[in-house]
C-alpha positions, 0 to 999 in steps of 0.5 A: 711097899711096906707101910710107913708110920708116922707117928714114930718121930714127933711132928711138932710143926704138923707135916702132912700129905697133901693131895693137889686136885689140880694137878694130881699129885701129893704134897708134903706140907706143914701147918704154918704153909711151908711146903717141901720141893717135891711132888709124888705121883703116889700117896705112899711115895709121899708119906716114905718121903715125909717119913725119912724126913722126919726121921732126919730131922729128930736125929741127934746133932753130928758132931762137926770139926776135927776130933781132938788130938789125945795126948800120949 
């Protein structure tokens, strides 16, 4: 698997991986304690996961609706 960086995207609410000793797993969680609604059985799958993530959050807002009508 290729190998993900993070620091590309600004991480302003400090997403991180998080590994659950109890139950073996990993986690994406943030500093203010939300966590995401996924668990991984690998490091690297949490860290692509938090990396598309981020990627998504720092794109541009679509624009929304229907595109105006030129007038001819």
């Amino acid at each position: 698997m290729q190998k993900v960086d993070l620091t590309e995207f600004p991480n302003g609410s400090g997403w991180h991986v998080v590994h659950d000793p109890n139950n073996m797993c990993y986690k994406i969680t943030s500093e203010k304690g939300q966590t995401k609604n996924a668990i991984f059985t690998q490091r690297s799958f949490a860290e692509k996961a938090l990396y598309d993530y981020l990627k998504k959050v720092s794109a541009p807002p679509k624009k929304v609706g229907r595109p105006k009508k030129t007038e001819v």
